[in-house]
C-alpha positions as CSV (number, residue, x, y, z in Angstrom):
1,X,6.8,4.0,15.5
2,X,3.3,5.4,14.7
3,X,4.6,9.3,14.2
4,X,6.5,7.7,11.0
5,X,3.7,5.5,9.6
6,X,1.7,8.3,7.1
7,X,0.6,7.6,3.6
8,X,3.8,7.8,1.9
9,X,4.5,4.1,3.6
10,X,1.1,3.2,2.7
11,X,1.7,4.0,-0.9
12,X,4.8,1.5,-0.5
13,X,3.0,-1.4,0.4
14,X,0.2,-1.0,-1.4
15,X,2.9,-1.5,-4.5
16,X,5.0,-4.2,-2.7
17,X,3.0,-5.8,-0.6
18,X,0.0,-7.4,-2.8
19,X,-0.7,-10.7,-1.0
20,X,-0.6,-8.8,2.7
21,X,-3.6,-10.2,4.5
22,X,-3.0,-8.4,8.0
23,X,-2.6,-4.9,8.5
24,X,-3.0,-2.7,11.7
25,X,-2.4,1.1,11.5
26,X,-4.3,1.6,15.3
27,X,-3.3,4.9,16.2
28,X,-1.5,6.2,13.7
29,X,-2.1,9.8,13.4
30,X,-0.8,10.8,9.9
31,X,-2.9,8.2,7.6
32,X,-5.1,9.8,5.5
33,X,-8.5,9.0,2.9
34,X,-5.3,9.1,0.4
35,X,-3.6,6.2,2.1
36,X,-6.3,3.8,2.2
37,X,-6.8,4.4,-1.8
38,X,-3.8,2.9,-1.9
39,X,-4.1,0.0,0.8
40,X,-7.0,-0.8,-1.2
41,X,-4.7,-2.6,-3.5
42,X,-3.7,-4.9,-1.3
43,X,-7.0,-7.0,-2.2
44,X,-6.8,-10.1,-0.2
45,X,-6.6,-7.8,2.6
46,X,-8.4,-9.6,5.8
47,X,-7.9,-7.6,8.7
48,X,-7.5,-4.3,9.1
49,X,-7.0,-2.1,12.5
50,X,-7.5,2.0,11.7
51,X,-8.8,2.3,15.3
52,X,-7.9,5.5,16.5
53,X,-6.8,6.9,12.9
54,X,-8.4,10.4,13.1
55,X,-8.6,11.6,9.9
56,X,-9.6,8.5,8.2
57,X,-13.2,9.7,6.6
58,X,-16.4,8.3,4.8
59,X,-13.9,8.6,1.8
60,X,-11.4,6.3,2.4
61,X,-13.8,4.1,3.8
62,X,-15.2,4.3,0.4
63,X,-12.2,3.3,-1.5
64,X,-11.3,0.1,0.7
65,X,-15.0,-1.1,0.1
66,X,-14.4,-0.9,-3.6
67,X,-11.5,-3.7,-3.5
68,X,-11.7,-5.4,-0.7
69,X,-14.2,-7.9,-0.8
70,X,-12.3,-10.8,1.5
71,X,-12.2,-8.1,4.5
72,X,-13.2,-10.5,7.8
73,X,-12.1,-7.8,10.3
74,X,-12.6,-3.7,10.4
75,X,-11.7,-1.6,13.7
76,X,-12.7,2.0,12.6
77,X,-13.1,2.6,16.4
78,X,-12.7,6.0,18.1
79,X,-12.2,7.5,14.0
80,X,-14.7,11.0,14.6
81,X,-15.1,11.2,10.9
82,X,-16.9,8.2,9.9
83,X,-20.4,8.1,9.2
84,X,-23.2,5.4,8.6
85,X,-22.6,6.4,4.4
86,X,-18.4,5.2,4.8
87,X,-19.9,2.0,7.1
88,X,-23.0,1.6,4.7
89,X,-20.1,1.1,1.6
90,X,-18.3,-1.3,3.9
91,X,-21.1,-3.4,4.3
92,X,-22.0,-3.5,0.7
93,X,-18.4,-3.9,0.0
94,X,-17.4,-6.1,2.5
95,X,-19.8,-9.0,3.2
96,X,-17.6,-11.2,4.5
97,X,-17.4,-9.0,7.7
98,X,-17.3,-11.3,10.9
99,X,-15.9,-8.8,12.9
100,X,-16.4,-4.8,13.2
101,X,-15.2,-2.3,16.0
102,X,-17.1,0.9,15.5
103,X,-17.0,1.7,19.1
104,X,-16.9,5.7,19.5
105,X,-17.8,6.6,16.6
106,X,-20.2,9.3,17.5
107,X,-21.7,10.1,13.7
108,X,-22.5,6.7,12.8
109,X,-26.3,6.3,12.4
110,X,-29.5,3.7,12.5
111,X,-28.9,3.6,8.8
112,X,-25.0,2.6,9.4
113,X,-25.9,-0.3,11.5
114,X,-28.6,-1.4,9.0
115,X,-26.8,-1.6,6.6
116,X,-24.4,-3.9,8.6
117,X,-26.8,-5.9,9.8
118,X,-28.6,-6.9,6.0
119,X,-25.5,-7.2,3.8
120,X,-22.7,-8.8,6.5
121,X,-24.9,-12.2,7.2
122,X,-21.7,-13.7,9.1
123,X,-21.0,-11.3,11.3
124,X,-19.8,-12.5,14.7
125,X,-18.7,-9.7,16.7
126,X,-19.6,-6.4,17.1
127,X,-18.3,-3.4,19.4
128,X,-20.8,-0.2,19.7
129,X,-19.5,1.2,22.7
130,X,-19.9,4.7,22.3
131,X,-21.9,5.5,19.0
132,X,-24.0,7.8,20.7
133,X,-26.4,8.0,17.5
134,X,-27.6,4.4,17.2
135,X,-31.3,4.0,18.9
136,X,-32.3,0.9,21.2
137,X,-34.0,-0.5,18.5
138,X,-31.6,-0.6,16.0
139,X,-28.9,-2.3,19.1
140,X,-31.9,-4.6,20.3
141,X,-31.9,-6.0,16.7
142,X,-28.0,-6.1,16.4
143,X,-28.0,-8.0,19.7
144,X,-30.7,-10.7,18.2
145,X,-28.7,-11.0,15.2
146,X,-25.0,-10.8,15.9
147,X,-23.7,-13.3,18.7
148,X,-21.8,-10.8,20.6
149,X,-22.6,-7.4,20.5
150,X,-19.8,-5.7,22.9
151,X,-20.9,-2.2,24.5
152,X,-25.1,-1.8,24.7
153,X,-26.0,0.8,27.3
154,X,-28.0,-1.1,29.0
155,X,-25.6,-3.6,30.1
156,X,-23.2,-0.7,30.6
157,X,-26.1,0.9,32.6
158,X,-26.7,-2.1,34.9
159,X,-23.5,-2.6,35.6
160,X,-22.9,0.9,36.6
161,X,-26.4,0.9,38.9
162,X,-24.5,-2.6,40.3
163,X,-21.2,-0.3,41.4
164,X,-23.1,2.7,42.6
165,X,-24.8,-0.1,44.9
166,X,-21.6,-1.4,46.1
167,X,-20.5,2.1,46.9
168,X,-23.8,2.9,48.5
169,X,-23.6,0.3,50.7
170,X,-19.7,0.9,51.4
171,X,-21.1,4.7,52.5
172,X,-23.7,3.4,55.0
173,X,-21.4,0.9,56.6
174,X,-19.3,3.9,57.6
């Protein structure tokens, strides 16, 4: 099903589908920066999966931000080409974020996150898992702000010293 998804269908329902609130392209590997222009007129918009959507760039990021204002819900997870200026224009774009995935997402920045975190007072949920580039500062103050904050190291870290314990102890028994 996702091998026939590319932006030739996402023209389509940008034209006929106007009042679509839902949309998830997760994994689809043929949508481009050209596509999303043309999601983007699908303006009441509210949730939208491009997880896994590899050649979505800063771009079309740009061009959903532009138009789609009542956006509650972004997964731009595991999408290598997004950067803290795409997720920056979502979050001026988009205040009414509650929810954002931007786990693996290895060139999002500090600045990315800040952004975020000023202009998206609501948000509720958010999934770092992965963005290598973000600094314990900048996560210390997403976790005091944002009620659940999915993927900090150091919980991934504890829980990690926790099994390495477990298997320690499964070693000496032996």
């Amino acid at each position: 099903c996702h091998q026939v998804v590319d932006d030739k269908v996402l023209y389509h329902i940008g034209e006929c589908c106007p009042q679509l609130k839902t949309l998830s392209l997760r994994g689809c590997p043929h949508i481009t920066d050209i596509g999303l222009d043309d999601i983007a007129r699908c303006n009441l918009l509210q949730r939208l999966d491009l997880g896994h959507c590899l050649l979505i760039t800063d771009d079309g990021l740009l061009s959903l931000a532009k138009d789609l204002a009542r956006l509650q819900l972004l997964s731009v997870s595991h999408c290598a080409n997004v950067t803290e200026e795409g997720l920056a224009a979502i979050a001026h774009g988009c205040p009414n974020l509650v929810y954002l995935d931007m786990s693996h997402c290895k060139k999002i920045t500090d600045r990315g996150l800040k952004a975020v975190l000023r202009n998206c007072s609501g948000m509720r949920y958010l999934y770092v898992r992965g963005a290598s580039n973000l600094t314990t500062a900048e996560l210390r103050r997403a976790e005091r702000q944002v009620p659940t904050v999915d993927g900090l190291p150091w919980r991934d870290i504890i829980a990690g010293d926790v099994m390495s314990t477990i298997e320690d102890v499964k070693l000496n028994d032996d």
